[in-house]
N, C-alpha and C positions, 0 to 999 in steps of 0.2 A: 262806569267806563271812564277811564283816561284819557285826555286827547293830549299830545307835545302839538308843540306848532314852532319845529326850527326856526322858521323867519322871524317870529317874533323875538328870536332870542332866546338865553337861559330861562324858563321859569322857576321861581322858588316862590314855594309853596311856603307861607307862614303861619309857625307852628308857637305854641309855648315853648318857653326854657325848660327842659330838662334837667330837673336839680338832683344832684347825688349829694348823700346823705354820707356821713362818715361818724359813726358814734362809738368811743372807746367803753366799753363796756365793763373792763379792766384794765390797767397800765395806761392809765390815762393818764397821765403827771405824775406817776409811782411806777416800780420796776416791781410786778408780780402778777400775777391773774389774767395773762395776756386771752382779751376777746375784744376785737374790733370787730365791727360791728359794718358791714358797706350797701346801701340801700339804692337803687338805681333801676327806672323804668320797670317798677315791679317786682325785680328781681333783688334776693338777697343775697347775700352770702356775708357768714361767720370766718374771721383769719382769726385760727386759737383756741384754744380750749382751756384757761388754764387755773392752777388753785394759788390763793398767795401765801407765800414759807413761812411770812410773820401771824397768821392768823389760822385758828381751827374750826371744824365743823364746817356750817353755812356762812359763816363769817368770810370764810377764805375764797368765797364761789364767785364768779365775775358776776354784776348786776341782773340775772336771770330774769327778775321780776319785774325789769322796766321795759321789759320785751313781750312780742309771743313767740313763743320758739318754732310753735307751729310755720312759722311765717318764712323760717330761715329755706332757704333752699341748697345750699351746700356749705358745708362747714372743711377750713382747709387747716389743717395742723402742721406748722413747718418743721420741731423738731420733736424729740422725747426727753426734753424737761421737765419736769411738773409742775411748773410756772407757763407752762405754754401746752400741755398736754393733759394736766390735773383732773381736770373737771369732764373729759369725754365720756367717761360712763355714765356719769350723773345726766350730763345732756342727753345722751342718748337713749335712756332707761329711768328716768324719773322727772321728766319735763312730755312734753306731746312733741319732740321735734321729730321730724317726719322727715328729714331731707336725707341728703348725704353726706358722707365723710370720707376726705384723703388724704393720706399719709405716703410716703417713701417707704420702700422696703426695709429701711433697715430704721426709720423712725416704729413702723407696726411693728417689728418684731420686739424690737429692745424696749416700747413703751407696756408691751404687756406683761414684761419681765417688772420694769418698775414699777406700775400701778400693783401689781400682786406684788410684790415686797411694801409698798404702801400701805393697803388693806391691810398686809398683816402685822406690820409695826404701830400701825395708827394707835394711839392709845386714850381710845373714847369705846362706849358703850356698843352694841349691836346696833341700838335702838340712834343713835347720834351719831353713825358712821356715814357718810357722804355715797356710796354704794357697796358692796360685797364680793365675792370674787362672780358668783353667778350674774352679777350685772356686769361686772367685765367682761365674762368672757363671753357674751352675747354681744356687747357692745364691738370687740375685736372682730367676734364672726364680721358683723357688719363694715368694719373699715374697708376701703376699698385703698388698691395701690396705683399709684403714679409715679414711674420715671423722671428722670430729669428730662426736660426739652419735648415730652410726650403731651400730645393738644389734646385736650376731651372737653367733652361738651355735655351740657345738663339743663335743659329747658331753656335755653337760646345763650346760656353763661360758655364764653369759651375761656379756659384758662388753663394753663402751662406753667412749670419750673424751672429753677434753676438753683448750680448748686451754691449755699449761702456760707460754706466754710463752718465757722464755729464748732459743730461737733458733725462728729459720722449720719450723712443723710438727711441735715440741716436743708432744707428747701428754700426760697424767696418764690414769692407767687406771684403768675400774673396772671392778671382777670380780665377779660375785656366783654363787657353790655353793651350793643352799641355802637359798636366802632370806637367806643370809650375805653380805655385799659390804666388800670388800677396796680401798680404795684409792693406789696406789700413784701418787706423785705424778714421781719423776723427777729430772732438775731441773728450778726450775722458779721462777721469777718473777711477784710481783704487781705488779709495777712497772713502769708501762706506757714505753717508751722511743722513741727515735727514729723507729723505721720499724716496732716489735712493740708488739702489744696485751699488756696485763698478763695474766697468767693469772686463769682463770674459779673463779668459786666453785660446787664440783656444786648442783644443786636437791634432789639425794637423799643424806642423809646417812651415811656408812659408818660397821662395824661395827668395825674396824679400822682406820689409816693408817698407812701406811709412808711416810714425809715425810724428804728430806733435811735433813741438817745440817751443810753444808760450814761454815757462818760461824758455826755455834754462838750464844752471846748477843752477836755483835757485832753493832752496828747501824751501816746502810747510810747515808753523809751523803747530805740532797737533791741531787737529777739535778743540778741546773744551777749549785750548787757545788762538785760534782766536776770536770764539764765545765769550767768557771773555771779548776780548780787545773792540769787536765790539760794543757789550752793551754798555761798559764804556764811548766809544765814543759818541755814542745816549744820553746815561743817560747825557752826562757831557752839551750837547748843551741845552737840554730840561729843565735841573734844574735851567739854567742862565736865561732860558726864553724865550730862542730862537727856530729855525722852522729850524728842522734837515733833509733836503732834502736827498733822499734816491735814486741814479739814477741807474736804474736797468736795464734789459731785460722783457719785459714785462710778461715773461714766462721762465721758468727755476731756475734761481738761487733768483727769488723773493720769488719765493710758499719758499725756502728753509729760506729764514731773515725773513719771517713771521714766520714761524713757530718756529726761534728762539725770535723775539719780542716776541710775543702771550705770549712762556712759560717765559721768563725775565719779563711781565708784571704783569703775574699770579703772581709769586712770589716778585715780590714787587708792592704790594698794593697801595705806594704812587704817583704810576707814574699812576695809573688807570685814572685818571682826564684830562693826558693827550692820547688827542687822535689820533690818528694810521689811517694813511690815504693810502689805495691803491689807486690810480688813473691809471686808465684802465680799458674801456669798453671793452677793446681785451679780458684781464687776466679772466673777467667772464664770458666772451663767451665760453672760453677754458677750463674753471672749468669742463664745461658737461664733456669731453675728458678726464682729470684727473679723474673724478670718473667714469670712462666705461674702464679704465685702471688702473684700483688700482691694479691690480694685477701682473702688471709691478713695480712694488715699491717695498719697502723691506717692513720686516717682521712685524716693529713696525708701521707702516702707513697700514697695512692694517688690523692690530687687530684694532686699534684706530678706523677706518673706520665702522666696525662692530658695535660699540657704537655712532657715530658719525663722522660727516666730518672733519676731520683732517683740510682743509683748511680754514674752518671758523669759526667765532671766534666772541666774544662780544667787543674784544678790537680792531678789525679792522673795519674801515667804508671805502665807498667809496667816492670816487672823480672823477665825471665827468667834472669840467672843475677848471682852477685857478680862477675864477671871484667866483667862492664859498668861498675863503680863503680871499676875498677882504675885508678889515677891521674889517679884524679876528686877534689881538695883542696877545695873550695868544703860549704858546709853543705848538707845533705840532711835530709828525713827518711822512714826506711824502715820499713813495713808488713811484715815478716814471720813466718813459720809453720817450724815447730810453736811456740804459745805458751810452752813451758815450758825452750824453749832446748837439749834433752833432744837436737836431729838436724837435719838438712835447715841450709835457706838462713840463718835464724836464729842456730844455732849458730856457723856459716861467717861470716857478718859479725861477730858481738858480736867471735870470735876475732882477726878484723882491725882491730877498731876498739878492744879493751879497752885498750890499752896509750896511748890517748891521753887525756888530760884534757879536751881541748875535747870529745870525744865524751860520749855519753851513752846513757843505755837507761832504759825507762822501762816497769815490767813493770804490765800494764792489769787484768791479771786473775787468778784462785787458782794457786796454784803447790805442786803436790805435793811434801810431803818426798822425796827423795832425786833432784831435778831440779837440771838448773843454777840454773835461774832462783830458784828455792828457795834454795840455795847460797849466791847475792849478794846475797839480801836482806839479809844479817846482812854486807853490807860488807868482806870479808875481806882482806886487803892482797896475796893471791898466789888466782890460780885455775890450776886443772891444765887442760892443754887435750886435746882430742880425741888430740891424736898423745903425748901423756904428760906432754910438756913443762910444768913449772912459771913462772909468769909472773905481773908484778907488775896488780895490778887498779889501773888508773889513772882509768876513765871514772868521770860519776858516774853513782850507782845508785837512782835515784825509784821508788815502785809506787803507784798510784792502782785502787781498784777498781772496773773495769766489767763485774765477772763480774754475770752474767745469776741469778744466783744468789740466794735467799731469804735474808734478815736475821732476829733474833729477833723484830723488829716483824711483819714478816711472817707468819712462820708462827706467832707465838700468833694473829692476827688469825684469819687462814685457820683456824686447830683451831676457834676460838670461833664462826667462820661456818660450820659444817659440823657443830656438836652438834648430838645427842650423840654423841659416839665417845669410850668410854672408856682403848679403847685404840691406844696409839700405838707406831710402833716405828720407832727414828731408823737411819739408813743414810748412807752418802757425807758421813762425816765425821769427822776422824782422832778418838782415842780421848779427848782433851782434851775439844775442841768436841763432842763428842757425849755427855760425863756431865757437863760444864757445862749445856747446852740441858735435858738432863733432869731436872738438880735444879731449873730455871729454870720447868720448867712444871708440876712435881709439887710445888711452891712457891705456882703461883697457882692451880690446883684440884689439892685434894686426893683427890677423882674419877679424876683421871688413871692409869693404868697405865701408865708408860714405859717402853720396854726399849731396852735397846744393844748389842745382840748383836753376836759379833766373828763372822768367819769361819768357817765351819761350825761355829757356835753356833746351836742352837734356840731358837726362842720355840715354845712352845704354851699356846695358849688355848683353854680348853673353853668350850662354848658351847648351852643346853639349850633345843631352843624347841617349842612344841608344833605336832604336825604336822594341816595342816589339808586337808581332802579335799572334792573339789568333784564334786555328786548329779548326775551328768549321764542323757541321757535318757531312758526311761519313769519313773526313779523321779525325778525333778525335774519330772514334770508337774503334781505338785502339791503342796502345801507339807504335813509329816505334823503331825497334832494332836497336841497335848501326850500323852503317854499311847502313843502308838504306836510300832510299830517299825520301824524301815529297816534291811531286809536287801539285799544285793546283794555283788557279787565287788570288791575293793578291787586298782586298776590303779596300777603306779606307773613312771613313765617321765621321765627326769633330772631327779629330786625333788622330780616333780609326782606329787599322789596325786588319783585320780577314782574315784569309788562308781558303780556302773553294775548293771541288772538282769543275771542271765546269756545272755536271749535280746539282750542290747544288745555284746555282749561283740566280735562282729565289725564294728558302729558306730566303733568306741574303741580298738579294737587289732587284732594280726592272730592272737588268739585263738578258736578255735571252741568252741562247749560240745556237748558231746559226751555220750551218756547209756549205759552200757556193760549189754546187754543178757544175762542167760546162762541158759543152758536145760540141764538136767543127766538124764542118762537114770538112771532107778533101776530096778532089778530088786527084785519083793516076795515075799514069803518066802510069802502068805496062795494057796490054791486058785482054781484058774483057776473062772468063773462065769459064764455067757455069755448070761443075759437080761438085759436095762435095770432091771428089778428087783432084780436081783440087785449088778449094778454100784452103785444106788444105798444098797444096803444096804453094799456095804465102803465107801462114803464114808461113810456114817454110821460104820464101825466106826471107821476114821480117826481122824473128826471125834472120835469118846470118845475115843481113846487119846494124838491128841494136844494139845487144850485139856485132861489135866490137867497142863499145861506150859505152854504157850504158847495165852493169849488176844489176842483173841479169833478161833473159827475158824467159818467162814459157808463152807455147802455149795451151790456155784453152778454154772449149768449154762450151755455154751458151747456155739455150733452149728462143726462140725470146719471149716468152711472159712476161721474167722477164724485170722489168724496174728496172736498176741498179741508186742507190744511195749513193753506198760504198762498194768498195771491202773486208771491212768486213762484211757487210751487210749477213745475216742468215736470209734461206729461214722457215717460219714458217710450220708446220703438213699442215693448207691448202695450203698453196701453191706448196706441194711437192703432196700432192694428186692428186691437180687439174691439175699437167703437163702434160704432154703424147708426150714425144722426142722421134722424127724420125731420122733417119740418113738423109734426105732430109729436115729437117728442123734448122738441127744444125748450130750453127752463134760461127763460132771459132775469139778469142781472143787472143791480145797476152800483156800479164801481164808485165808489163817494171818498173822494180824495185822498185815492189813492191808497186807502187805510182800512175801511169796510166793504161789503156787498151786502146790498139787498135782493134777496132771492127771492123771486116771484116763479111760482107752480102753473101753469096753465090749469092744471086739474083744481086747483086750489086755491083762486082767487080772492079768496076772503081770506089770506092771509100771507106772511113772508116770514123769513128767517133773516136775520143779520148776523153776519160771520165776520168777527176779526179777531185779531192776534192782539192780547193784552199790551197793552202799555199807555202809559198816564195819558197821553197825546189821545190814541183812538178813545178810551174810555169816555175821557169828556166829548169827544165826536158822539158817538153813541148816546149817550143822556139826550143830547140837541136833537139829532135824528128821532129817536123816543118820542120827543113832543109833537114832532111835526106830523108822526106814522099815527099816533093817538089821539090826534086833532085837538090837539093843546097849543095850537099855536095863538088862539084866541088872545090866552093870557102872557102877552108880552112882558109883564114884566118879570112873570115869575121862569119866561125862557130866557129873559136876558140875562137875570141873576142866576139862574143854573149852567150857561153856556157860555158866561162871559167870569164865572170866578178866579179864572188863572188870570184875564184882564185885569182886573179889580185889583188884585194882588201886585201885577208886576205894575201898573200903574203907581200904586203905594210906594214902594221899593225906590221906584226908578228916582222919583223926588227927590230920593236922600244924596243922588247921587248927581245929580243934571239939573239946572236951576230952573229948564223951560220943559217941562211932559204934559203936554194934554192929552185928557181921554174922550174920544170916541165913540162914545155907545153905540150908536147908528150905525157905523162902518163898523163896528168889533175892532179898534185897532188902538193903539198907546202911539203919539208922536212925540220923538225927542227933536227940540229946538234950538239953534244954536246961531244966534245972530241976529233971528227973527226967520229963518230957513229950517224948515225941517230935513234934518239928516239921517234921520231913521226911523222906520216904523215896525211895531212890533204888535201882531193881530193875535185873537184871542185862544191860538196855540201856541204861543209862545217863538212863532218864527219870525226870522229879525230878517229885513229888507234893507240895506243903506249901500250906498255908494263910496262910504269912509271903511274902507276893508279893515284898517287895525282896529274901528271902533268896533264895526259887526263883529269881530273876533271877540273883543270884548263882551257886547254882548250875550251872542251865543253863549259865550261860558256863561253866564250871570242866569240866562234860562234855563239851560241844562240845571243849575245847582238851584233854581227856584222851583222847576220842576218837582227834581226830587225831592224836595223837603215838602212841597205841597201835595204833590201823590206820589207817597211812597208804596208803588207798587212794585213786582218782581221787574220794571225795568232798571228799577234804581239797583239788583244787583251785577248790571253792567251785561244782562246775556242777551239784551233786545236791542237790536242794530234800529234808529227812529233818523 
């Protein structure tokens, strides 16, 4: 049981710190294998899923093995990159994890198109493949979808999205355990583009962020001087004659340089001759997906839409394999996948085309250390090719960025729109750009907590707040006055806490309160006596022998056809009708403070019953009465150490607390001292006497919680009113 005591003021209850755990699993001071890892009040949850582009097999898998997967409780995927989506089948079908998985509609759909173009480009063994398509698509059955701004809830975790830009259905997540909310951003763009809205700024602001830092403090140049430079670059390979290789994502930021080629073609007329090659059978599988979500796009893609499909176009053709461009010499320019040059069709042209100077390559977007593309940014006079062989780098080599990706403009904006959150934790960005970025904003508030945690490196953060509980029905029918008190059983269910009366208790939960009734037969040692006189005469001897112990005791007479179940128990209109008490049938009791009866039989003088209602209090009453009804009173000391061990105890106790307690034995009672005046006394049930009302409150509580920890019986689960 709870008790509040308004007059006393607020109480706060003191708890440990609460420490959340934040462990990058992947993309911990590198950009790939995105799994953070968030740990909190029992609860877990996985942001990411993903494999890293520079490494193969198990190499490339986020740290699985410093985990148990079992352990995870919902796994959140923001987009369908394979740097952030890679590893879900694996997780789901070749680990024990057991929780849940969500994704956006149009992350589920367009991820199962790329993981099955995965599988089946991968170029490792059956036996060395990271899953197969039968683990995906068991793994898909399982994904579950979430809306943007849509709140679901999974074992007390509530968490919500919102849209993060970057590509089609790109998520940022929030979490909240606790009253605590965790915002994990992904990747993710403010900067609204082509055919994508910029990402949202939440309306509730988190306690924590986990915000990428792939660009660290570089800043992003405006759209449409990029766009400018990017052109110029294409136009200037194509007009020498050369085959301007285009290494992309096969989804995302390619739909966005088509749609700038297409309009740079339109308007110049003399380049129409040269022709525009997408190559990906993936990108038009995924087409359906982009037109069944135009309405996740911004404003001018989806009027376009209405007249026509924005994504296709007279100047774009396809490309299903390089053996089509085989002894094709005229200028082209080629759209291909994977962006980082690392496999597939991409790879296979740059290798055909490097060794020409009219050619060129023009890399659009981030490029992970240990990738090709990576490689030839630094211009190098020889690259090694797929098959071993060393050869001279002849093409030229331009990078313009159209990664979908935050600038340090951006995300100080975003932190600053989203106070307060003190603390931050940078992710998906190599180890450079990610202690750049954080001396960059622990520079302009000194408020900030940044961390940069590598690879199963922890962050924890403690976190103290006070817990607050809501009066729900009969005791919330009215609001209590200053001075009074609210008692009731205190419910808590995924870190919600409710104060409820105990007959409210199957309203609120699937509790029952319950009242444990017990009836003990005694045999007495006194001469059997067989008139009503006489019976009332051993209640009186009783009643002396045992109020000099235990007050106070009341000699009451009961008619034998009621079957008692609580001394408060009220007899109803029939059952008073139906009585008919004789003075030869009357069964006298004796009432023992207030807590027990001893029932005496006329017919049955050589023996009684004692009836009471369990709880710590009667119990030990009961023990004491035992000795006295079995004429053990002889042995004093061995009634005093039975009837006085709650004394004993809160005695002990009270020392630590009050510099003057003596005990008692004689009287059964503990005095607390205070000047050389006793100000309170507290007898061998634990009931507290004083005159200083905020100290007896004090008190009180302190027995109550000495009680329970000394007899934990079913009163300690709050259903017995003492």
């Amino acid at each position: 049981m709870i008790t509040i005591n308004p007059s006393s003021g607020p109480q706060v209850y003191s708890h440990a710190k609460d420490e959340l755990t934040i462990t990058p699993l992947g993309a911990g001071q590198e950009v790939g294998r995105s799994a953070v890892l968030l740990k909190f009040k029992g609860k877990t949850v996985l942001f990411d899923c993903g494999i890293h582009p520079a490494h193969t097999g198990m190499g490339s898998l986020p740290f699985f093995d410093s985990i148990e997967p079992s352990s995870i409780d919902l796994c959140l995927v923001t987009h369908f990159h394979l740097d952030h989506s890679g590893a879900v089948p694996y997780l789901m079908q070749k680990t024990d994890f057991r929780g849940r998985m969500y994704m956006t509609h149009p992350t589920k759909a367009i991820c199962k198109m790329i993981l099955s173009d995965f599988v089946r480009v991968t170029d490792v063994s059956a036996s060395d493949a990271l899953f197969n398509e039968e683990d995906l698509s068991k793994s898909m059955d399982a994904v579950e979808l979430i809306d943007y701004h849509q709140e679901k809830q999974h074992k007390g975790i509530k968490f919500w999205c919102y849209n993060a830009g970057h590509v089609l259905g790109a998520a940022m997540f929030m979490v909240e355990i606790a009253g605590i909310r965790v915002l994990y951003t992904g990747d993710y763009s403010r900067e609204a583009d082509r055919h994508l809205l910029g990402a949202e700024i939440p309306a509730i602001s988190p306690d924590v962020l986990i915000v990428e830092s792939t660009y660290g403090i570089h800043t992003h140049r405006p759209r449409r001087e990029r766009e400018h430079e990017f052109t110029k670059m294409v136009e200037r390979v194509v007009k020498r004659g050369g085959k301007c290789l285009l290494p992309v994502f096969a989804l995302g930021r390619a739909q966005e340089l088509l749609l700038i080629l297409d309009d740079f073609w339109d308007s110049h007329p003399e380049l129409r001759r040269v022709p525009i090659y997408y190559a990906s059978s993936l990108a038009q599988k995924c087409m359906s997906v982009f037109k069944k979500y135009i309405n996740m796009m911004n404003d001018s893609i989806r009027k376009q839409f209405e007249v026509s499909n924005p994504f296709e176009s007279q100047h774009i053709n396809n490309l299903r394999s390089a053996r089509e461009l085989e002894g094709y010499t005229g200028p082209c320019v080629v759209l291909a996948s994977p962006g980082m040059l690392q496999s597939g069709l991409s790879q296979e042209l740059f290798e055909m085309w490097c060794q020409d100077p009219k050619n060129g390559v023009v890399i659009p977007g981030y490029c992970v250390e240990g990738t090709l593309a990576h490689r030839i940014l630094s211009k190098p006079s020889e690259v090694v090719l797929s098959s071993g062989e060393s050869v001279p780098l002849r093409l030229s080599v331009d990078s313009i960025s159209f990664s979908a990706h935050s600038d340090v403009n951006q995300t100080e904006d975003f932190i600053n729109k989203i106070q307060p959150c003190e603390h931050i934790v940078l992710v998906h960005g190599d180890r450079k750009n990610c202690e750049r970025l954080r001396r960059h904003l622990s520079e302009k508030n000194e408020n900030f907590n940044v961390y940069t945690p590598g690879n199963c490196t922890s962050v924890k953060i403690s976190f103290k707040r006070e817990k607050i509980a809501k009066v729900l029905g009969s005791l919330a029918s009215s609001a209590p006055s200053n001075g009074t008190q609210v008692s009731g059983v205190l419910l808590q269910k995924d870190f919600q806490h409710h104060l409820v009366a105990p007959e409210d208790l199957r309203l609120y939960s699937d509790i029952n309160c319950a009242t444990v009734f017990q009836k003990l037969h005694v045999p007495l040692p006194q001469p059997t006596v067989s008139t009503s006189k006489d019976a009332e005469a051993l209640a009186q001897y009783w009643k002396a022998k045992i109020e000099k112990k235990y007050q106070p005791v009341e000699i009451v007479s009961i008619n034998p056809q009621k079957q008692m179940t609580d001394f408060k128990h009220e007899k109803n209109e029939d059952e008073m009708e139906d009585e008919e008490t004789t003075e030869e049938s009357k069964i006298f009791a004796l009432n023992i403070a207030n807590c027990l009866q001893l029932v005496l039989d006329p017919k049955k003088l050589d023996e009684a019953f004692l009836e009471w209602t369990t709880g710590a209090k009667n119990d030990l009453l009961v023990n004491g009465v035992l000795h006295l009804l079995l004429g053990n009173e002889e042995d004093e000391s061995e009634d005093i150490q039975d009837e006085s061990r709650l004394l004993y105890i809160v005695h002990t106790l009270l020392r630590q607390n009050y510099s003057t307690v003596d005990l008692d034995v004689k009287e059964r009672q503990v005095a607390i001292k205070m000047n050389g005046k006793v100000v309170a006394l507290v007898d061998s049930y634990g009931r507290v006497s004083s005159d200083n009302a905020p100290l007896k409150r004090r008190l009180d509580m302190a027995m109550k919680r000495i009680i329970l920890s000394v007899f934990p019986m079913p009163h300690a689960m709050g259903c017995l009113e003492e």
